[in-house]
C-alpha positions in Angstrom: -15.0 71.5 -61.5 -12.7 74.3 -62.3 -9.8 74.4 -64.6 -7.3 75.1 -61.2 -8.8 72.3 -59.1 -8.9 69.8 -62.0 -5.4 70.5 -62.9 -4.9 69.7 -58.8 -6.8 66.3 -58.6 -4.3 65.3 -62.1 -1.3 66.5 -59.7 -2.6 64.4 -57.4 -3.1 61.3 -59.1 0.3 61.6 -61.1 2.3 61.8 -57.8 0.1 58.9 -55.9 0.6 56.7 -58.8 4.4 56.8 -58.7 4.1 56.2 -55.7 1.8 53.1 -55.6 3.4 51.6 -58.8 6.8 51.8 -57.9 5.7 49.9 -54.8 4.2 47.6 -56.5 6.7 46.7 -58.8 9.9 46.6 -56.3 8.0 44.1 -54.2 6.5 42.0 -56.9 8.5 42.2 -59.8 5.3 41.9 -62.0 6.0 45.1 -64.7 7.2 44.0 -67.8 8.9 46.5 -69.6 8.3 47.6 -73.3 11.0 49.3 -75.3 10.5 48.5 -78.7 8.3 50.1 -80.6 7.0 47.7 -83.0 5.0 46.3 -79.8 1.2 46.5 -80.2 0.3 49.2 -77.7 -2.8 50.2 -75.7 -4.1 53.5 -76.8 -2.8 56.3 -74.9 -0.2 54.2 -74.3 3.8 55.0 -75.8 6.9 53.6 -75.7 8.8 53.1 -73.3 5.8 51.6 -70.9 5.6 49.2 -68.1 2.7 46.7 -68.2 1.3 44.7 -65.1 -0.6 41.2 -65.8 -3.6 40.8 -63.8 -4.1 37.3 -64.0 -7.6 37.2 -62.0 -9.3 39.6 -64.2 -8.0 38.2 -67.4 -6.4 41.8 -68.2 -3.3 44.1 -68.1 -2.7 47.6 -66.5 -0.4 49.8 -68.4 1.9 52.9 -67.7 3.4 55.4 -70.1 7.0 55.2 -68.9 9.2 58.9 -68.2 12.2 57.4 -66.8 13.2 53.8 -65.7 15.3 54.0 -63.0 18.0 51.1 -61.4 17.5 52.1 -58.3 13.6 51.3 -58.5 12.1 54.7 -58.0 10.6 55.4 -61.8 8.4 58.0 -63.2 5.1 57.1 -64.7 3.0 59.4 -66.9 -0.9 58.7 -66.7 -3.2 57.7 -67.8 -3.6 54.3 -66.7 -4.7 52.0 -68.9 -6.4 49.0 -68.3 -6.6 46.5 -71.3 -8.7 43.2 -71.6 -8.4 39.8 -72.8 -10.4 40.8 -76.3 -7.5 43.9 -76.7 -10.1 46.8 -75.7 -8.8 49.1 -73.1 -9.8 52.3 -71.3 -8.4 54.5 -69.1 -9.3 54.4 -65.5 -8.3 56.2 -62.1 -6.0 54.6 -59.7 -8.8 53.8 -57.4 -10.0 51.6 -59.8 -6.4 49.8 -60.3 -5.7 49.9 -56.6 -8.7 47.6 -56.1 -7.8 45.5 -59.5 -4.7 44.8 -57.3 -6.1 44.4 -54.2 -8.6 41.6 -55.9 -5.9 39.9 -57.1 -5.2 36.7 -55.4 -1.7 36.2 -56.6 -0.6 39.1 -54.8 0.3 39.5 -51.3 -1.7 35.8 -50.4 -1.4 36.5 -47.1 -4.3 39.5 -47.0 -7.5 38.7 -46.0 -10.6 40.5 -48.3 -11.4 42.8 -44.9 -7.7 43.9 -45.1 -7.8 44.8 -49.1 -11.2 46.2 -49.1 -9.6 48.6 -46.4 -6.4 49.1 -48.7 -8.3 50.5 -51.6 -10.1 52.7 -49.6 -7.2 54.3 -48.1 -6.0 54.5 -51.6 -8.8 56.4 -52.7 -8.4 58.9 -49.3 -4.9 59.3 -49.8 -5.7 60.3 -53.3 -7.5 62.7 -51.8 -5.8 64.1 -49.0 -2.8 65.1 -51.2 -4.9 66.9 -53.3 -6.4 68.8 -50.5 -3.2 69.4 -49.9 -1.8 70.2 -53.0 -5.2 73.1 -53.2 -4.0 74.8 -50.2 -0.2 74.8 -51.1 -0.7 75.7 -54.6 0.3 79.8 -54.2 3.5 78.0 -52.4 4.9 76.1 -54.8 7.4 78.1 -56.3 9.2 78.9 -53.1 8.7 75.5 -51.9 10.9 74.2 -54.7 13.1 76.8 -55.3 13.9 79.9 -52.9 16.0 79.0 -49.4 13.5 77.8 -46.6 13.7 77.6 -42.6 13.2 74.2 -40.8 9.7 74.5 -40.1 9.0 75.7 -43.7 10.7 72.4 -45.4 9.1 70.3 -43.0 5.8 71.4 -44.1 6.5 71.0 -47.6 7.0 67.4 -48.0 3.7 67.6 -50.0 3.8 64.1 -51.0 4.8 61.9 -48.6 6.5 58.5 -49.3 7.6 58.4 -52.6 7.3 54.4 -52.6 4.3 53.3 -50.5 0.7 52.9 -52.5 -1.3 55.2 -49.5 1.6 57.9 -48.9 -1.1 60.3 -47.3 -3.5 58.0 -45.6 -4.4 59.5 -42.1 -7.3 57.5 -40.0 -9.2 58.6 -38.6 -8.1 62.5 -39.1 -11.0 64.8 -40.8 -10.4 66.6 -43.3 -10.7 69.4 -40.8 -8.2 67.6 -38.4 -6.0 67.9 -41.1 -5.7 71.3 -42.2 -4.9 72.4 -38.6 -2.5 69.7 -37.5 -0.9 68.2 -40.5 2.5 69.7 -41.5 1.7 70.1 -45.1 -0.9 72.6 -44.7 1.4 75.1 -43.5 -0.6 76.0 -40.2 0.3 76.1 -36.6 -1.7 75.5 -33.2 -1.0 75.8 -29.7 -0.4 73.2 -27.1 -3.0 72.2 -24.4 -1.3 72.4 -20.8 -2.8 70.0 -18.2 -1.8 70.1 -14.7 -1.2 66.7 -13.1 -1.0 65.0 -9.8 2.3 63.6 -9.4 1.7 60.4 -8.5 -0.5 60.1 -11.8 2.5 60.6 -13.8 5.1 57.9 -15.0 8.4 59.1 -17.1 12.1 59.5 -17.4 14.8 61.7 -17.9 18.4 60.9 -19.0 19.8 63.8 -18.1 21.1 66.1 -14.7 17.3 67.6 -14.4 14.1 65.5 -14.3 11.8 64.9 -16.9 9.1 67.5 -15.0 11.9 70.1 -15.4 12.0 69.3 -18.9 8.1 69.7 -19.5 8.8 73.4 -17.4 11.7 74.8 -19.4 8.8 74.0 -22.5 5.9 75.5 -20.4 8.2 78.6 -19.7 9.0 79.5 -23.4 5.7 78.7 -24.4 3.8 81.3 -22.3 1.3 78.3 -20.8 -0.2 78.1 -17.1 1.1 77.3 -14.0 -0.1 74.2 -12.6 -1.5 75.0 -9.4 0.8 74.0 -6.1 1.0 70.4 -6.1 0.5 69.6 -9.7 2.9 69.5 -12.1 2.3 70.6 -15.6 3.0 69.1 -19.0 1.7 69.7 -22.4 -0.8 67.7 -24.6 -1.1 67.7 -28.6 -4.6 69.1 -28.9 -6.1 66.4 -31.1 -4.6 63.7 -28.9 -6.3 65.6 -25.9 -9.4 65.4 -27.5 -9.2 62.0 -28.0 -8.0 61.0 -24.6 -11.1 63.0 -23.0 -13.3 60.1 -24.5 -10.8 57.4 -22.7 -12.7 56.2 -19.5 -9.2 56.1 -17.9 -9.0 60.0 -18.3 -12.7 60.7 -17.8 -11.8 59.0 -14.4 -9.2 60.9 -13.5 -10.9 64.4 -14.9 -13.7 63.8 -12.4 -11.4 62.9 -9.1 -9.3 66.2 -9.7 -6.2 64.3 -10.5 -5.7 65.6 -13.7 -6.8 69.7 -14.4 -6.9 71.1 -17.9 -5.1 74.4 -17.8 -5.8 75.9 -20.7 -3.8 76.7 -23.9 -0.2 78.1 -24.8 0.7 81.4 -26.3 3.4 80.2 -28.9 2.4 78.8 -32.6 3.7 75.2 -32.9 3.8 73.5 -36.1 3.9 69.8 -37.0 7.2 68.7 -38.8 7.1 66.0 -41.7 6.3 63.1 -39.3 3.0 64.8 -38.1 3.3 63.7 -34.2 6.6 65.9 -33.2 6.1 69.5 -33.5 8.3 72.3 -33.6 8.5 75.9 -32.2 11.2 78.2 -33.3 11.5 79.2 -29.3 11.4 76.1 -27.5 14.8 74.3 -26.8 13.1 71.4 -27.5 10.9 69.8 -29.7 7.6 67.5 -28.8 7.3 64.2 -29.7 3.3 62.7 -29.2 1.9 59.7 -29.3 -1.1 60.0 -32.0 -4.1 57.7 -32.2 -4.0 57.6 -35.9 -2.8 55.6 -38.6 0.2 56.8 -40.9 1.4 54.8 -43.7 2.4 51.7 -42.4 1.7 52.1 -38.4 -0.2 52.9 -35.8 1.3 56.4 -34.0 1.2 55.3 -30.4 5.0 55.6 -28.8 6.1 52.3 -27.4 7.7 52.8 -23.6 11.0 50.7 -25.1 11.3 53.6 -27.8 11.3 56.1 -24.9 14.2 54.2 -23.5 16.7 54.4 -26.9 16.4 58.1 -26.8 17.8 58.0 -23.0 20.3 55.9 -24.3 21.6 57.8 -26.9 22.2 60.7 -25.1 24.2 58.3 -22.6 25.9 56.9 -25.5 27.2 60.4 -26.7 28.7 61.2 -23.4 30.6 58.0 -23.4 34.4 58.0 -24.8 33.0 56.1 -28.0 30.3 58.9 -28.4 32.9 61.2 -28.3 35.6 60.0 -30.3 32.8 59.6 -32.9 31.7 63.2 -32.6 35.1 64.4 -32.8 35.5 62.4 -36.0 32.4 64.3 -37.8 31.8 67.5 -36.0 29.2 68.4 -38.8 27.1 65.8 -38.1 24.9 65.8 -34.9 22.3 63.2 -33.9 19.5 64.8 -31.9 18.9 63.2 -28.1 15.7 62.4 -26.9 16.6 62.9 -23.1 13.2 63.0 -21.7 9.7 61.6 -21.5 6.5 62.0 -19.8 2.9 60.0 -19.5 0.3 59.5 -17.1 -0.9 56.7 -15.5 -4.0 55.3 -14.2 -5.8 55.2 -11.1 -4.5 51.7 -10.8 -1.0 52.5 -11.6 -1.1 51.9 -15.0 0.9 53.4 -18.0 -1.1 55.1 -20.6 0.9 55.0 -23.5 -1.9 56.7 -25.6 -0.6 60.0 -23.9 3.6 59.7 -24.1 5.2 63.2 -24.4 8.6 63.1 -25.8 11.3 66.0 -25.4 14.1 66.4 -28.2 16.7 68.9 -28.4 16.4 71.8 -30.8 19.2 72.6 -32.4 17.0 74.9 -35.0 16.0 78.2 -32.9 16.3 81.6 -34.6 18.1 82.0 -37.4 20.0 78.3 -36.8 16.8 77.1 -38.8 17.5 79.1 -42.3 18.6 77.6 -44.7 17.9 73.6 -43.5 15.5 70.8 -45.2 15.2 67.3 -44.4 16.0 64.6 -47.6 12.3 63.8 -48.5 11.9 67.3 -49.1 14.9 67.5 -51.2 13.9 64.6 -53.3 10.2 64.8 -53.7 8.4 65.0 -57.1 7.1 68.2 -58.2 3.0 68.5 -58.9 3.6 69.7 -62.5 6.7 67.0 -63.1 8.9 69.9 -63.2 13.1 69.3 -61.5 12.5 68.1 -57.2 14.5 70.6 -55.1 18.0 68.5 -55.0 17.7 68.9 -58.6 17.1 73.1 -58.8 20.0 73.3 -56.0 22.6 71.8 -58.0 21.3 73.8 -61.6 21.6 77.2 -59.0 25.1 76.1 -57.7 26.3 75.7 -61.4 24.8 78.7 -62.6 26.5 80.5 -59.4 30.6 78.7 -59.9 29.2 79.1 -63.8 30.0 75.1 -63.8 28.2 72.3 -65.4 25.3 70.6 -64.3 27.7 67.3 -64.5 30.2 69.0 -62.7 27.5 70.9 -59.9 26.3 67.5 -59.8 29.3 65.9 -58.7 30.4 68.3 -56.0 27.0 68.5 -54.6 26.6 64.8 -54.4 30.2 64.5 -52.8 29.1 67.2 -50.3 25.9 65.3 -49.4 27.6 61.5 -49.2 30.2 63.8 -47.1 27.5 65.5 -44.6 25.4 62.5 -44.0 25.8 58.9 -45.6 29.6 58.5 -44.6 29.3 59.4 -41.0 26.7 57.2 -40.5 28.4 54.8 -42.4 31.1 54.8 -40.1 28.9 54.8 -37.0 28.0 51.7 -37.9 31.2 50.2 -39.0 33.4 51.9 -36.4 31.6 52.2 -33.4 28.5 49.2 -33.8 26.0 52.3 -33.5 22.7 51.9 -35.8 20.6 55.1 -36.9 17.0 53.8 -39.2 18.4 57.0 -41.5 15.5 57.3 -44.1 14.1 60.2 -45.7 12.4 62.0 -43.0 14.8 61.4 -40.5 18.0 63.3 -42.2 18.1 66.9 -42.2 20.5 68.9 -43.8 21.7 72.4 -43.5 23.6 74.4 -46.6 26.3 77.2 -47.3 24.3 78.3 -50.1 23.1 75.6 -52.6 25.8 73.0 -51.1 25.2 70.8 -48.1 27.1 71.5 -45.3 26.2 69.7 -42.2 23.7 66.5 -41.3 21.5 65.9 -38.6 19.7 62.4 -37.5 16.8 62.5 -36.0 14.2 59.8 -34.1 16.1 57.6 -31.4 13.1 55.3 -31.7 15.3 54.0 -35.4 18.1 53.6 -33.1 19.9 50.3 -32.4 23.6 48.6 -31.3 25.1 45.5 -33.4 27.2 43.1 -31.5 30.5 45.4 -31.9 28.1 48.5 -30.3 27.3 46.3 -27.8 30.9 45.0 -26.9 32.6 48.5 -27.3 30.1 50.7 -25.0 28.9 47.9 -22.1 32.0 48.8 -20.2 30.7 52.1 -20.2 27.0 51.6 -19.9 26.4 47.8 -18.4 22.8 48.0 -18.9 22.9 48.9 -22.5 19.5 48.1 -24.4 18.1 46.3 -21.5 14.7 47.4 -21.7 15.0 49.0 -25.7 15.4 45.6 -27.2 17.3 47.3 -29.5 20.9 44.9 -29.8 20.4 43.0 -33.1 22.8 40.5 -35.0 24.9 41.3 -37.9 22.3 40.1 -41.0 19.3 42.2 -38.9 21.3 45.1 -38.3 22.9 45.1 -41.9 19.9 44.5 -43.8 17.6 47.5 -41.6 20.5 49.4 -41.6 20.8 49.5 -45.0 17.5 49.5 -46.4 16.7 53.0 -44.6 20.5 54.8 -45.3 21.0 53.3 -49.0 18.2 51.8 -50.5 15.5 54.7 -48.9 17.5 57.9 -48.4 20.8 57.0 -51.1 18.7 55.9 -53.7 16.0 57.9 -54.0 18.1 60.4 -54.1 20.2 59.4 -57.0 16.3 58.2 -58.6 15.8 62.1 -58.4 18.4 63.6 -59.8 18.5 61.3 -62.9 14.9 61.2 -63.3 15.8 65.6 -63.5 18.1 65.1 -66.4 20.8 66.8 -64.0 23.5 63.4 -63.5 23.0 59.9 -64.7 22.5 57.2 -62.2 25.8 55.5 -63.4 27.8 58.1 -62.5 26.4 59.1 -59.1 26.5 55.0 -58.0 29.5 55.4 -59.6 30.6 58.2 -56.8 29.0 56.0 -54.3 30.6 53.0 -54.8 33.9 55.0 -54.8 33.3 56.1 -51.8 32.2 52.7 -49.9 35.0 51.3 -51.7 37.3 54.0 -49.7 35.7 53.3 -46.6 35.7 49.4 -46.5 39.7 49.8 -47.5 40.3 51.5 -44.0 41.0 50.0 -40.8 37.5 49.5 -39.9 35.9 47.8 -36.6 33.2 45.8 -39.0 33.5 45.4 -42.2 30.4 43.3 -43.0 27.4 46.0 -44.1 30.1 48.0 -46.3 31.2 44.1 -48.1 26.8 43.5 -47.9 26.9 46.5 -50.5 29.8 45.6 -52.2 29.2 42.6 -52.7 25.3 41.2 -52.6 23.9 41.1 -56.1 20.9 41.3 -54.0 20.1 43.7 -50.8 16.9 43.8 -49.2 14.2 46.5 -48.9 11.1 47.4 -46.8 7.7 46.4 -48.3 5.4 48.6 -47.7 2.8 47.8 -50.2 2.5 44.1 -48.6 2.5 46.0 -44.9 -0.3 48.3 -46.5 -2.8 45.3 -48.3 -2.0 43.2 -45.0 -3.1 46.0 -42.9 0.2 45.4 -40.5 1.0 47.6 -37.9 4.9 47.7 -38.4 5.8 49.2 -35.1 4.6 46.5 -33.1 5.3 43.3 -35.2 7.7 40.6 -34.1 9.7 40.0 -36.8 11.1 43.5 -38.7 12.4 41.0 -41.0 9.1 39.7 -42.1 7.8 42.4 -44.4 11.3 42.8 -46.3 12.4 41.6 -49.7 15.2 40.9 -51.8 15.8 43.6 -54.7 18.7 44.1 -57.3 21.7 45.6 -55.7 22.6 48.4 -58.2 25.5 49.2 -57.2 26.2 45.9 -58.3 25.1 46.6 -62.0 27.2 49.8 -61.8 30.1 48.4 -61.0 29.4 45.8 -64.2 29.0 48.5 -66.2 31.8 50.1 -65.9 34.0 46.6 -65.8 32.6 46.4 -69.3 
């Protein structure tokens, strides 16, 4: 092994075990932390360090500890270290402590030992893939972190992937080959497969003045790709999902009657964005949206008809008088419709779902996409543990209004609560309107190093609480009727807040502190302030702005139990079901500074 591709594989396992770990600990609250330093230590091991009983195998793993965080994203320095009863201890990968977790009984009870044995192995492959990854990127870096990048070029840099989930870059069944040509942080491109279609074979919707085939022709026309001979209408395929549908007996079937041609490929280079399945072309006035046969994180990538149906809706919902007045309010922000979809169907009529198309509007083309990233990339951590991007925006806007970093910090954070976390805030408050905000789905664009406008993205994280539902059925009677997407106040507050706060909020304020450019007290501090202003207005629904006032406790995703059980999160019953209680910190900010 070389000096360059073992420095790659230690990249690799540094940024997978901050991930896994600080999964593991948010949902079990198992660390115990050691500060003091007449504590008898592991070798290898210094204070501070976090150390996780293992109850099953009589033993401990331990982590050399960079920065503890109240928001729950900390840094961890390797190695791991695993100890034993009789005090002896070694280091060992995190292959090895994935499946000393996955063997222990006390956690997660509800896994069965086919679903664990399959979580450490797609440990051990995620492992790998970002370090595949990682070997590719590694001449990238530098700009990647620091220099101005397009939307297509932030998109592909999310290197890393969920920075609290213990399989971040697990991709079944993608090859390793798969994935260097389709998935976004490999920095390549492909072109689309065009298939023309008998109409009759073809089931979709469109919510707006020209129909969902005219949507799939306005894409064909800009992407240089064949006319569907007369009678036929065409629409585009994601390669690998072509390729995969060929072996479908469904498709085979149609293939052979002539009900379905493949025309052959596009001229323009599209490129996957962050989420892998929508893909982007600087030309296109919209972007594609695929269902994907694969498994990513915690779901199964097939698009669900009902998600189809929020996007319609949301575009209906913006043309309505409460869409409006909320659009007027925050002019810089812009949520990004979904107005179209297409799929085929059967020979007896039936959808298949394993071939959804989805059309989204663009509002990146040109030289509209300089200057923009979406959140994760902002906050991700860098290979060699040097600042995330957030971080080397607000040291460049300092050094450029020759400020402070305290002071960069402060104006930066207020322009990003400003772009993004209040008008969504207030959608929800105001106007009962629910947007699953997490890292990948907010993009921002930036006058220089300060943001200046927000974007949502991904209808299917769409929803309506009761007041959403009361204000906009005079204007659309049939709201959510087949989205299944009107939840109750505790639902809707605890989702809602999960992806906008506890995901996107506080991993950002994780990132900057754990960079050394703003402590976490003061950026909750500027948080609070704000919610505090908010919730003091005459607003609609003041219950999710009191939740994080008020609850010691908020709840949070767990995506290490939805990883061990092998759950396919899209399709479970109950959302509700793989959550948890964590400590609310703005909470223990607003303690602090009482005392």
């Amino acid at each position: 092994m070389t000096e360059e591709s073992s420095l790659v594989k230690a990249f690799a396992e540094r940024m997978s075990a901050n991930c896994f770990f600080n999964a593991l600990l948010r949902e079990t609250d198992t660390g115990i932390w050691h500060m003091q330093t007449e504590e008898q230590l592991p070798e290898e091991i210094n204070i501070p360090a976090v150390s996780i009983a293992l109850p099953a195998s009589n033993a401990e793993l331990w982590l050399n500890v960079s920065y503890r965080s109240e928001c729950g994203r900390h840094q961890f320095d390797l190695p791991i270290v695993f100890r034993s009863s009789d005090d002896s201890s070694r280091v060992i990968e995190l292959a090895e402590a994935a499946q000393l977790v996955a063997e222990e009984p006390s956690f997660f009870p509800g896994a069965t030992a086919e679903s664990r044995e399959q979580f450490t192995r797609r440990v051990s492959v995620s492992v790998k893939n970002m370090a595949q990854a990682l070997a590719v990127r590694s001449a990238d870096i530098e700009k990647l972190f620091t220099l101005p990048l397009t939307f297509s070029e932030a998109e592909q840099a999310l290197l890393c992937g969920h920075s609290i989930h213990p399989t971040p870059k697990s991709r079944d069944p993608f090859t390793d080959e798969d994935a260097e040509r389709y998935a976004p942080e490999f920095g390549n491109s492909f072109t689309l497969v065009w298939l023309g279609v008998a109409p009759q074979y073809l089931r979709g919707a469109s919510g707006a003045e020209i129909s969902e085939a005219q949507f799939a022709d306005l894409v064909r026309e800009t992407d240089g790709g064949p006319v569907a001979p007369e009678g036929f209408i065409a629409i585009p395929a994601h390669p690998w999902q072509w390729r995969k549908l060929c072996e479908d007996p469904r498709i085979v079937e149609l293939l052979e009657d002539g009900k379905i041609v493949e025309l052959g490929e596009g001229c323009e280079p599209w490129r996957a964005t962050s989420s892998l399945r929508a893909i982007y072309n600087g030309r296109s006035p919209y972007m594609l949206k695929f269902s994907l046969s694969l498994r990513l994180t915690n779901s199964v990538r097939t698009l669900q008809p009902k998600e189809m149906v929020r996007g319609l809706e949301v575009l209906k919902v913006r043309d309505t008088p409460v869409g409006q007045e909320f659009a007027n309010r925050y002019p810089r922000f812009q949520v990004l419709a979904e107005p179209a979809y297409l799929m085929l169907a059967d020979n007896s009529g039936e959808q298949i779902i394993e071939s959804l198309v989805m059309f989204r509007e663009n509002p990146f083309p040109g030289e509209s996409a300089e200057n923009t990233c979406l959140l994760a990339t902002l906050t991700q951590d860098h290979p060699d543990g040097s600042p995330c991007r957030a971080a080397q925006l607000i040291q460049r806007l300092a050094e450029e209004e020759n400020i402070s970093d305290e002071a960069s910090s402060r104006r930066w954070f207020n322009a990003f609560l400003d772009a993004v976390i209040e008008p969504l805030l207030i959608a929800q408050a105001d106007f009962g309107i629910l947007f699953g905000a997490h890292q990948q789905n907010l993009i921002l664009s930036f006058d220089g190093a300060l943001p200046s406008k927000g974007y949502f993205r991904d209808c299917q994280g769409s929803g309506y609480s009761r007041l959403g539902e009361q204000l906009l059925k005079p204007y659309l009677p049939n709201l959510a009727q087949n989205s299944e997407n009107v939840i109750d106040e505790k639902m809707a507050n605890r989702l809602f807040v999960y992806y906008l706060v506890v995901n996107s909020c506080f991993g950002l304020i994780s990132a900057l502190s754990a960079a050394g450019i703003s402590s976490e007290k003061e950026l909750l501090r500027q948080l609070r302030e704000r919610l505090q202003l908010l919730n003091e207005g005459q607003r609609r629904d003041h219950s999710c702005l009191e939740y994080l006032l008020n609850s010691s406790e908020i709840w949070a995703k767990g995506n290490f139990q939805c990883a061990v059980i092998g759950m396919n999160e899209t399709t479970t019953e109950d959302p509700l079901s793989i959550y948890h209680t964590m400590v609310n910190p703005l909470m223990t900010a607003a303690e602090l500074e009482a005392a």
